[in-house]
PDB file of N, CA, C and O in Angstrom:
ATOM      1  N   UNK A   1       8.887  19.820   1.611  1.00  0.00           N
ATOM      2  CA  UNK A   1       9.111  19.833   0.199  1.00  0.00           C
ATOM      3  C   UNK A   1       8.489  21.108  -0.354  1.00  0.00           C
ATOM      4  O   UNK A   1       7.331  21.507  -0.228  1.00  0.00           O
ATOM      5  N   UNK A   2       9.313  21.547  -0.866  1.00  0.00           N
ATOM      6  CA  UNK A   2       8.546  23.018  -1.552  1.00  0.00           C
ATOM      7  C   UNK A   2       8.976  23.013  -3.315  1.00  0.00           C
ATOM      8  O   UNK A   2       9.933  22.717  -4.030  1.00  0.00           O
ATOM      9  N   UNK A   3       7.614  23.533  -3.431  1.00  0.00           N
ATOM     10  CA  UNK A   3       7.586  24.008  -5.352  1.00  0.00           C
ATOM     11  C   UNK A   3       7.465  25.353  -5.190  1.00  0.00           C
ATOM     12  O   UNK A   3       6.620  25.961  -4.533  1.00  0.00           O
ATOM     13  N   UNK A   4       8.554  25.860  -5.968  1.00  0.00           N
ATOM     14  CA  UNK A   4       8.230  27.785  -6.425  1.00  0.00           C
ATOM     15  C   UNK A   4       7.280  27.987  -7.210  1.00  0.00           C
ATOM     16  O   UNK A   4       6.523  28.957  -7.243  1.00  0.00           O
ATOM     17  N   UNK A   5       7.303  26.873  -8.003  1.00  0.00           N
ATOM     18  CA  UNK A   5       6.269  27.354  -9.316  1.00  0.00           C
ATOM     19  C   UNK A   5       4.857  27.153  -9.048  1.00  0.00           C
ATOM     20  O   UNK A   5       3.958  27.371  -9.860  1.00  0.00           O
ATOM     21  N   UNK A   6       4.688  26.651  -7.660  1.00  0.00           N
ATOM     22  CA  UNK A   6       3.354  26.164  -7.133  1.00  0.00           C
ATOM     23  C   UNK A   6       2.667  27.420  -6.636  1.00  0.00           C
ATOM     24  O   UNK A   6       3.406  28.155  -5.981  1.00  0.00           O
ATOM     25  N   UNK A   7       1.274  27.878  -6.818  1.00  0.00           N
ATOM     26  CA  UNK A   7       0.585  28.854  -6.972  1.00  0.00           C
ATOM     27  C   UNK A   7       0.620  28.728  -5.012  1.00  0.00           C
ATOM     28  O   UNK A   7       0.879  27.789  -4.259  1.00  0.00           O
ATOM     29  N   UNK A   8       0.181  30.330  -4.743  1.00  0.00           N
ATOM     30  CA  UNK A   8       0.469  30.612  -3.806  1.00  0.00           C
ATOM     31  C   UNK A   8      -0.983  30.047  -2.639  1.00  0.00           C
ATOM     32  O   UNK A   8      -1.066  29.817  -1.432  1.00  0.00           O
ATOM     33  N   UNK A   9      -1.935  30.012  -3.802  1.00  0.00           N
ATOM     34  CA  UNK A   9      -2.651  29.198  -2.814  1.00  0.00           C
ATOM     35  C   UNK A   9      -3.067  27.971  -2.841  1.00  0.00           C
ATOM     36  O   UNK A   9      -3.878  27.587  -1.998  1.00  0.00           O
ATOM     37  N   UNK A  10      -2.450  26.903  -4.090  1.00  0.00           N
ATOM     38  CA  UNK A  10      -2.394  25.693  -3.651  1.00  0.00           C
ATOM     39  C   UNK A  10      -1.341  25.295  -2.592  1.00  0.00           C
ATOM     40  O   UNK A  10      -1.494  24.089  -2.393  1.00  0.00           O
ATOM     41  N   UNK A  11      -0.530  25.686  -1.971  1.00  0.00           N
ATOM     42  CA  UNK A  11       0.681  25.355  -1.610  1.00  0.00           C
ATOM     43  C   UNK A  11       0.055  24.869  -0.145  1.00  0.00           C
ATOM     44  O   UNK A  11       0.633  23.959   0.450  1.00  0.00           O
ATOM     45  N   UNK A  12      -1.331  25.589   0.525  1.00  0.00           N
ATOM     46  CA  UNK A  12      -1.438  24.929   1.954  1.00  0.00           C
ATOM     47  C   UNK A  12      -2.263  23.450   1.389  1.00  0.00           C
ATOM     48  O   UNK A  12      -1.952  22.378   1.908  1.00  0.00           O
ATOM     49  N   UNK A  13      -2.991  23.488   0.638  1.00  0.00           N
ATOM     50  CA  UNK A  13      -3.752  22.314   0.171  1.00  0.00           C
ATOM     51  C   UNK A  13      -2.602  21.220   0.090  1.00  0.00           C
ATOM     52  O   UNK A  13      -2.512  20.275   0.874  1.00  0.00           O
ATOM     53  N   UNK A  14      -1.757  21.470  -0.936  1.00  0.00           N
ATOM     54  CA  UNK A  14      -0.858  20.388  -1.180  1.00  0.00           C
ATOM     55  C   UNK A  14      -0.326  20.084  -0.037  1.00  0.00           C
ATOM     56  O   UNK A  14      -0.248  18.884   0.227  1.00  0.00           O
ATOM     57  N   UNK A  15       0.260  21.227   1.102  1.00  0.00           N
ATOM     58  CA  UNK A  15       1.016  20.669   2.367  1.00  0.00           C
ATOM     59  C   UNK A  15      -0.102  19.503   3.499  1.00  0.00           C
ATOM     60  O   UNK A  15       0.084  18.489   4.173  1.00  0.00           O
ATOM     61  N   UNK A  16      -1.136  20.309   3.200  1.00  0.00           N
ATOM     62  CA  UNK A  16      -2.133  19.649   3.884  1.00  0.00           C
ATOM     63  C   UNK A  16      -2.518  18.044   3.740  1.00  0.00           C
ATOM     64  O   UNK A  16      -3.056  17.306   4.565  1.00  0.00           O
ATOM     65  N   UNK A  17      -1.984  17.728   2.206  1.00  0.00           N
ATOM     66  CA  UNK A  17      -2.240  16.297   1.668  1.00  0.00           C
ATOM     67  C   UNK A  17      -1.262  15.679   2.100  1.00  0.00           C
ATOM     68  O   UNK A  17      -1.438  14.615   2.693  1.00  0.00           O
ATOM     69  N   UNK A  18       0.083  16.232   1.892  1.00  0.00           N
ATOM     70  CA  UNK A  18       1.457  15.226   2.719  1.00  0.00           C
ATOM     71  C   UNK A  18       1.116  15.136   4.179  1.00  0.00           C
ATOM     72  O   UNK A  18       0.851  14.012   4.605  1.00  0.00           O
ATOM     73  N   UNK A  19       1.084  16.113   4.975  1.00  0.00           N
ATOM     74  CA  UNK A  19       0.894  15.717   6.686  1.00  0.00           C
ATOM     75  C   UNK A  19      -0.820  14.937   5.989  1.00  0.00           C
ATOM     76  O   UNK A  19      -0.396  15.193   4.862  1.00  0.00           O
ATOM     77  N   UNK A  20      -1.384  14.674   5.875  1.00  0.00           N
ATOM     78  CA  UNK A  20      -2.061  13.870   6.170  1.00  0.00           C
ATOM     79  C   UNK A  20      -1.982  12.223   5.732  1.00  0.00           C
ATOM     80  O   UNK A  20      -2.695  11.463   6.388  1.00  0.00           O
ATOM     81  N   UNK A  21      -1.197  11.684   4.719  1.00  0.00           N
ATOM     82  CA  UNK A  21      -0.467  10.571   4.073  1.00  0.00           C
ATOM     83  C   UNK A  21       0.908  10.658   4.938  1.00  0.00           C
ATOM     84  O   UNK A  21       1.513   9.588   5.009  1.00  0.00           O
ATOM     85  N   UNK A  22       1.503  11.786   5.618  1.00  0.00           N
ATOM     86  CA  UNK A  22       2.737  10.893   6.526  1.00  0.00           C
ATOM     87  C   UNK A  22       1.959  10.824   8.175  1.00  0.00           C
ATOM     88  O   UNK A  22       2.553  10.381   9.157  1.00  0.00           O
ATOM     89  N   UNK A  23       0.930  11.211   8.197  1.00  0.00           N
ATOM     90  CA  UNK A  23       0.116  10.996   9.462  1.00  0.00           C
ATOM     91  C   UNK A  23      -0.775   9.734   9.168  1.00  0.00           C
ATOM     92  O   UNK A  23      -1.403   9.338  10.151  1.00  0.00           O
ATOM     93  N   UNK A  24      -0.913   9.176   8.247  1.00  0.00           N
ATOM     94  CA  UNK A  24      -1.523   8.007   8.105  1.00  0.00           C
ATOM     95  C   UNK A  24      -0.557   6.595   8.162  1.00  0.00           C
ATOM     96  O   UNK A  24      -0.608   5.460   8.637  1.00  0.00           O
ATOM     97  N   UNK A  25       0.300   7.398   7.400  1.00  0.00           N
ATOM     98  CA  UNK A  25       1.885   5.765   6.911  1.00  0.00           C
ATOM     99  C   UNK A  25       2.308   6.041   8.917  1.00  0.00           C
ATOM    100  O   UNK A  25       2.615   5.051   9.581  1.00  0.00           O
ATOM    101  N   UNK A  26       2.247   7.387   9.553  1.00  0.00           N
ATOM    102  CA  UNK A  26       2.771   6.633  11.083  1.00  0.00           C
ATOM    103  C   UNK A  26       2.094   6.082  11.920  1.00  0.00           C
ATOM    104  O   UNK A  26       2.666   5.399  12.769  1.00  0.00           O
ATOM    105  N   UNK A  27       0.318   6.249  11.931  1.00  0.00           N
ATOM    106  CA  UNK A  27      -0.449   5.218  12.094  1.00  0.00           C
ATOM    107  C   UNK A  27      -0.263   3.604  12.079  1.00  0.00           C
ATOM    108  O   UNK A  27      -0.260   2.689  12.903  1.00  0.00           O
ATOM    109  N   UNK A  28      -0.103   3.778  10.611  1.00  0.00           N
ATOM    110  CA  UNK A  28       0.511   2.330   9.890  1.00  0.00           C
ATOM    111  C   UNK A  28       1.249   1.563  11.184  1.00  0.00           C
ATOM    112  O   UNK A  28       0.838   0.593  11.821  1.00  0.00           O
ATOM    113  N   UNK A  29       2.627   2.424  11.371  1.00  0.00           N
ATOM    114  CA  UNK A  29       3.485   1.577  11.980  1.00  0.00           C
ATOM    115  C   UNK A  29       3.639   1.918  13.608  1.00  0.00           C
ATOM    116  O   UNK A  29       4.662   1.585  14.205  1.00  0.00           O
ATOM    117  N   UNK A  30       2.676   2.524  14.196  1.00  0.00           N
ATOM    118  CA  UNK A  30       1.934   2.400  15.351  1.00  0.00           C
ATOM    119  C   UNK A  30       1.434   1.020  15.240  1.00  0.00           C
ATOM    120  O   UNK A  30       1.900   0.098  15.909  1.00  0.00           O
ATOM    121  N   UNK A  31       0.559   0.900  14.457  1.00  0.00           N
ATOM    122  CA  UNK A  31      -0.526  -0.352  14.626  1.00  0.00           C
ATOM    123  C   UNK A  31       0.570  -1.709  14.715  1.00  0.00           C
ATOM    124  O   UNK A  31       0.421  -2.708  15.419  1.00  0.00           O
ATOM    125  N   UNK A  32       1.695  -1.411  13.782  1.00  0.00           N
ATOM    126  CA  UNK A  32       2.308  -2.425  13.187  1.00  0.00           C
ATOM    127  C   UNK A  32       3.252  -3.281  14.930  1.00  0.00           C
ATOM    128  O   UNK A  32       3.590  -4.416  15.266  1.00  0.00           O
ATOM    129  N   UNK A  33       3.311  -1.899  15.536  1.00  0.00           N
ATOM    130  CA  UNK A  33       4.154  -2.267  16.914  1.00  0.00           C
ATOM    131  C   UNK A  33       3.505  -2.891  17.772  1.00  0.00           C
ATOM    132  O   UNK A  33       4.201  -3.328  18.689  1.00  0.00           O
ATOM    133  N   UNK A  34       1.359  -3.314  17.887  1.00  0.00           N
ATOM    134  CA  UNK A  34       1.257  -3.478  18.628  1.00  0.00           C
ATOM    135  C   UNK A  34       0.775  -4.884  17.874  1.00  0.00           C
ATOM    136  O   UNK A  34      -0.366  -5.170  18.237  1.00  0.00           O
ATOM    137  N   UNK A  35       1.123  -5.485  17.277  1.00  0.00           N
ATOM    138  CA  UNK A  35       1.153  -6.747  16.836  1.00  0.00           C
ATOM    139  C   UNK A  35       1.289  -7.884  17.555  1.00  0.00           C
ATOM    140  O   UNK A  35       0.622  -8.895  17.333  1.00  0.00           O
ATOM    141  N   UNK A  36       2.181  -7.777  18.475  1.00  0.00           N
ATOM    142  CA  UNK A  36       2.858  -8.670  19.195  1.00  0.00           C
ATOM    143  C   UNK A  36       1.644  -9.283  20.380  1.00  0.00           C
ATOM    144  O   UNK A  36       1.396 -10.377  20.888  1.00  0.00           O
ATOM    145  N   UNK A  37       1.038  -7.766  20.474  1.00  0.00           N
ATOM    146  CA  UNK A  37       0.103  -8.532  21.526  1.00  0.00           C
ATOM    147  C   UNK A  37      -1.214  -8.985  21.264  1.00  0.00           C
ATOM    148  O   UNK A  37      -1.983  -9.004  22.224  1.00  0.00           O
ATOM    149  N   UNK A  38      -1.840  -9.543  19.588  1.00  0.00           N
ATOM    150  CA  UNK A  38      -2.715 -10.113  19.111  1.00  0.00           C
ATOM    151  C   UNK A  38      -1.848 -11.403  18.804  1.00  0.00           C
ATOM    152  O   UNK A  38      -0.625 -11.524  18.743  1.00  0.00           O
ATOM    153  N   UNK A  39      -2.967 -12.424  18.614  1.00  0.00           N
ATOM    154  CA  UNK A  39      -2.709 -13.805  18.625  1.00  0.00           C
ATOM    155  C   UNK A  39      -3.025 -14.422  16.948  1.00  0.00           C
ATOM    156  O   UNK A  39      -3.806 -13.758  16.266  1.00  0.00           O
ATOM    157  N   UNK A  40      -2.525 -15.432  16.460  1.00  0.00           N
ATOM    158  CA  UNK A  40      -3.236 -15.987  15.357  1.00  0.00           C
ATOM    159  C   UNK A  40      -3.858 -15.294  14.316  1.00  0.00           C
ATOM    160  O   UNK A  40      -3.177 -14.430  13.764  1.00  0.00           O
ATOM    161  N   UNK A  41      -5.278 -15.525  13.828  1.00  0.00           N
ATOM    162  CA  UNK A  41      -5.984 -15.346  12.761  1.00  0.00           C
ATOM    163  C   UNK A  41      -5.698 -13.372  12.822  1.00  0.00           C
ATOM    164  O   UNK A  41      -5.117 -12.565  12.096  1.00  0.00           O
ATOM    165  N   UNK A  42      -6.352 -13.309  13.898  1.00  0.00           N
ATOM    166  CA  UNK A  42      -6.703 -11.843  14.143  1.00  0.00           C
ATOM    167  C   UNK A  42      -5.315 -10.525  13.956  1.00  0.00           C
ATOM    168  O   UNK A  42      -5.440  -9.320  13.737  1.00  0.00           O
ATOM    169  N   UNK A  43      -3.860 -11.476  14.175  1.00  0.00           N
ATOM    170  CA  UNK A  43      -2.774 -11.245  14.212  1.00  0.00           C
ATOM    171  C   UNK A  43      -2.493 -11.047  12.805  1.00  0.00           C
ATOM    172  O   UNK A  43      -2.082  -9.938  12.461  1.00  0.00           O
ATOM    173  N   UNK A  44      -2.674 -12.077  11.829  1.00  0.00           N
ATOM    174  CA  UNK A  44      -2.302 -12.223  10.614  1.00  0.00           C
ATOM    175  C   UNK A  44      -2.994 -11.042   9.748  1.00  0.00           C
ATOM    176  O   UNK A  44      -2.335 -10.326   8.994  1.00  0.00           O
ATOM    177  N   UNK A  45      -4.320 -10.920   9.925  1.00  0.00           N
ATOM    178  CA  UNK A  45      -5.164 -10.167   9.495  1.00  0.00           C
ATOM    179  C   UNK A  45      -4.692  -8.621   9.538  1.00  0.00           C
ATOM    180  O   UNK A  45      -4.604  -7.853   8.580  1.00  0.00           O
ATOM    181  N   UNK A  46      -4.402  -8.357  10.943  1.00  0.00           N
ATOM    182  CA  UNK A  46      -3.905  -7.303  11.118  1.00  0.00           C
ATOM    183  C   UNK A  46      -2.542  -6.602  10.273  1.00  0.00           C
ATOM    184  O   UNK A  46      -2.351  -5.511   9.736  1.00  0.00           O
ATOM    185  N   UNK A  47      -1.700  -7.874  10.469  1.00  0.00           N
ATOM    186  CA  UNK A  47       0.044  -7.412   9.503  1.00  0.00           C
ATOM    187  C   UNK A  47      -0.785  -6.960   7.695  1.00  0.00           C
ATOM    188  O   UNK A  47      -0.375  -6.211   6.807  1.00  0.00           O
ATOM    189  N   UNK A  48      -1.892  -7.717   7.776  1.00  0.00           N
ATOM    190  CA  UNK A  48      -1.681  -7.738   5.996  1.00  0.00           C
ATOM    191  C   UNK A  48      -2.035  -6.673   5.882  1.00  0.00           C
ATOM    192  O   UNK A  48      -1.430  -5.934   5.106  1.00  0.00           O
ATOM    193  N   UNK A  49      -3.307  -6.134   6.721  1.00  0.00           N
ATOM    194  CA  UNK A  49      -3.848  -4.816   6.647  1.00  0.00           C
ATOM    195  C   UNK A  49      -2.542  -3.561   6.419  1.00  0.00           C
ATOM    196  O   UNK A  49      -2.320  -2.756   5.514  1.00  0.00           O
ATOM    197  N   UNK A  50      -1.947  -3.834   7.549  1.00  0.00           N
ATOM    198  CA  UNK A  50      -1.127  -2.728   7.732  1.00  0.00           C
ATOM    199  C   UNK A  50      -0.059  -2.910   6.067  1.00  0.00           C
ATOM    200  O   UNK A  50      -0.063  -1.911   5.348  1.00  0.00           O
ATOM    201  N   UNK A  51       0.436  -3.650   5.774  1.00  0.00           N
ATOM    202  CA  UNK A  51       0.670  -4.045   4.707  1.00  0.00           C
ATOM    203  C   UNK A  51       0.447  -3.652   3.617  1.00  0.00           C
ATOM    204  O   UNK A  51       1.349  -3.433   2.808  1.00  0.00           O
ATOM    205  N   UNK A  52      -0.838  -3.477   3.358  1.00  0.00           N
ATOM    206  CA  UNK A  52      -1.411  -3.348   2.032  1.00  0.00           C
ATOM    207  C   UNK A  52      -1.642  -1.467   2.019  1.00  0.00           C
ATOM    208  O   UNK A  52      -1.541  -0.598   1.153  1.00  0.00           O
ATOM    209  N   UNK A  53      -2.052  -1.493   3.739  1.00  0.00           N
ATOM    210  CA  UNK A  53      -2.235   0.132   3.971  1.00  0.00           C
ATOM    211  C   UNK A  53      -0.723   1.292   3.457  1.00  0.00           C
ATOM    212  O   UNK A  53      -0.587   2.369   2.876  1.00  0.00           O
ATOM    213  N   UNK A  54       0.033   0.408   4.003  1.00  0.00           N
ATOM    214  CA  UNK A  54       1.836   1.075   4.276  1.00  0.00           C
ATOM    215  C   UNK A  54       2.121   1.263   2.741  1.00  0.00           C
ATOM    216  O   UNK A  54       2.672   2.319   2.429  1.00  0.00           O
ATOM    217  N   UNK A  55       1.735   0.143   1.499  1.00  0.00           N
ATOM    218  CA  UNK A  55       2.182   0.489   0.294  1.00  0.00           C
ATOM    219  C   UNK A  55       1.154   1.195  -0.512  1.00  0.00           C
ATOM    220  O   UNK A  55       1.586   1.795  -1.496  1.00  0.00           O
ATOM    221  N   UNK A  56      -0.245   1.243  -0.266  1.00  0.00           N
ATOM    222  CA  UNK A  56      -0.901   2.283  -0.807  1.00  0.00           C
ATOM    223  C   UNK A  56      -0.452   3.704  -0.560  1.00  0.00           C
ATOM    224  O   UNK A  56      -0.164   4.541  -1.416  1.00  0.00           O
ATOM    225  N   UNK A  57      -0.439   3.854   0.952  1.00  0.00           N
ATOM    226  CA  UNK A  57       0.352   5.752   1.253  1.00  0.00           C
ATOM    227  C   UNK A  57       1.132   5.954   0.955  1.00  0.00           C
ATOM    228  O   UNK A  57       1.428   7.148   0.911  1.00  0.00           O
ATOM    229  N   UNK A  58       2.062   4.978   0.525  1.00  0.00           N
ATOM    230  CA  UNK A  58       3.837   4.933   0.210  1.00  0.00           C
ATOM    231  C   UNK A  58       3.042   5.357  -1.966  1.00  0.00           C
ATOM    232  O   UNK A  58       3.390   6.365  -2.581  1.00  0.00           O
ATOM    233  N   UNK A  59       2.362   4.613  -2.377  1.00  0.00           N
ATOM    234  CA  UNK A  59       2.152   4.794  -3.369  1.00  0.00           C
ATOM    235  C   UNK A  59       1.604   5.996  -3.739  1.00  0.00           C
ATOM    236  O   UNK A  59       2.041   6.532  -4.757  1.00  0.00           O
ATOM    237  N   UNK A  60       0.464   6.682  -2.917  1.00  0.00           N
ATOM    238  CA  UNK A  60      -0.261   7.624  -3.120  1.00  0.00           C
ATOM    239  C   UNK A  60       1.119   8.589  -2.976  1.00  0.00           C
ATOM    240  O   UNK A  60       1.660   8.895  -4.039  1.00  0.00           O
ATOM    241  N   UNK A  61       1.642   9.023  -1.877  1.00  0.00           N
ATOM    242  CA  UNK A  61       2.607  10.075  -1.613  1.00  0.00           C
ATOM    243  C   UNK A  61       3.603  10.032  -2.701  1.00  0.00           C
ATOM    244  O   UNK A  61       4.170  11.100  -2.931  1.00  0.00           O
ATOM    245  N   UNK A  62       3.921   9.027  -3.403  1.00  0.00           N
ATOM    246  CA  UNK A  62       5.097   9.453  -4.468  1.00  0.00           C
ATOM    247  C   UNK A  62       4.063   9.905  -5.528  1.00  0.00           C
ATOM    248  O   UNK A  62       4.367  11.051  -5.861  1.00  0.00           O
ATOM    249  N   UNK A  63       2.804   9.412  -6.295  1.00  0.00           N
ATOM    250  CA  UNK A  63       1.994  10.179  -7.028  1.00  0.00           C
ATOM    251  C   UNK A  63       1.853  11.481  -6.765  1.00  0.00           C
ATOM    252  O   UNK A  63       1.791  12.276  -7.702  1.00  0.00           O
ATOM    253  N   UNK A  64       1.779  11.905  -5.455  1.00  0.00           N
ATOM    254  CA  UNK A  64       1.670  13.430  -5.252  1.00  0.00           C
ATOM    255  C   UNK A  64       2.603  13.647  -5.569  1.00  0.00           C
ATOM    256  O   UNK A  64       2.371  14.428  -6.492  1.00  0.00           O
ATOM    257  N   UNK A  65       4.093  13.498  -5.481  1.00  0.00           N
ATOM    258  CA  UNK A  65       5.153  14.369  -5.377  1.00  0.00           C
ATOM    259  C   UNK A  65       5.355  14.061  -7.018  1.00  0.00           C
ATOM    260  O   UNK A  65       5.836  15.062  -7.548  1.00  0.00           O
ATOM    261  N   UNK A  66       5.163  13.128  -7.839  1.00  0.00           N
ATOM    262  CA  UNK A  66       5.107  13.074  -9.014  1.00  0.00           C
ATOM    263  C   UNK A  66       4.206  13.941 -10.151  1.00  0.00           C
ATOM    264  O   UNK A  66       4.367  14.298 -11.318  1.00  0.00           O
ATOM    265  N   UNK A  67       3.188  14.063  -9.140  1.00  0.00           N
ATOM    266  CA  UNK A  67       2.611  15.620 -10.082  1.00  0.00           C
ATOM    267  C   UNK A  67       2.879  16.678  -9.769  1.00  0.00           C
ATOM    268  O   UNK A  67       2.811  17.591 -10.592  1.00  0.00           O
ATOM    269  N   UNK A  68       3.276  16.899  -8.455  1.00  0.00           N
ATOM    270  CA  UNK A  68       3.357  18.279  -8.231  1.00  0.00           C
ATOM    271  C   UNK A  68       5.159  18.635  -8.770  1.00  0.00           C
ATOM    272  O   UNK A  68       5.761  19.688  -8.563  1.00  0.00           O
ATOM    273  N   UNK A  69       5.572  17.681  -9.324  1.00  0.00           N
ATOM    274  CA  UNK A  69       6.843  17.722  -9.905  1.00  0.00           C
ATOM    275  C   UNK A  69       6.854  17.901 -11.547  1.00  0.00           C
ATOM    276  O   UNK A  69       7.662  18.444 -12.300  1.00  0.00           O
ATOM    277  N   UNK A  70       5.443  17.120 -11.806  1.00  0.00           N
ATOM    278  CA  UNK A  70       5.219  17.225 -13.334  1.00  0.00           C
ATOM    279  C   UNK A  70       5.068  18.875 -13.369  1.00  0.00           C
ATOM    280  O   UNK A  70       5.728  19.715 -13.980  1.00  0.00           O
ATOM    281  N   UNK A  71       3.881  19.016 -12.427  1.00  0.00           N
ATOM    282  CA  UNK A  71       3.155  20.188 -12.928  1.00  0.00           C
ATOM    283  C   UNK A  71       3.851  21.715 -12.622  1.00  0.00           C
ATOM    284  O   UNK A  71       3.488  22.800 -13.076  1.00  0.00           O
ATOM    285  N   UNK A  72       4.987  21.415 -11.687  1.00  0.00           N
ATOM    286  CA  UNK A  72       5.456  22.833 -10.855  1.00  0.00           C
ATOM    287  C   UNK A  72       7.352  22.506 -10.670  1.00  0.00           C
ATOM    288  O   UNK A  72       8.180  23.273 -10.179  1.00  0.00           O
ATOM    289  N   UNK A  73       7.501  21.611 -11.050  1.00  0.00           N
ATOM    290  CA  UNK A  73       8.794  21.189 -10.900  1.00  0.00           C
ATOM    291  C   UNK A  73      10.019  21.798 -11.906  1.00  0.00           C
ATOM    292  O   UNK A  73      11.180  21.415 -11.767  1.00  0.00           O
TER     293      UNK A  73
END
């Protein structure tokens, strides 16, 4: 994703914040694949985590792209 109007040296910062929120959301669904081989309580625990994790980064990453759209868009 690129902004023109984005100053020439925020532009590694900002790139730096997406790979690190789409390196976290594929974490997410790493963890999410190995589900199968936890049992019960510990099982359940785990989905919600990933859960609650998957829509915070999903939330945080559109806030980024929502300011850097306000502010440079």
């Amino acid at each position: 994703m690129t902004y023109p109007g984005l100053h020439a040296r925020a532009r590694p910062i900002a790139a730096a914040c997406f790979r690190q929120t789409r390196r976290r959301l594929a974490h997410v669904r790493e963890q999410e694949q190995q589900l199968d081989a936890l049992r019960g309580f510990r099982q359940e625990m785990v989905k919600r985590t990933c859960e609650r994790l998957r829509r915070e980064t999903r939330l945080e990453l559109r806030a980024m792209q929502k300011l850097l759209h306000t502010l440079f868009g």
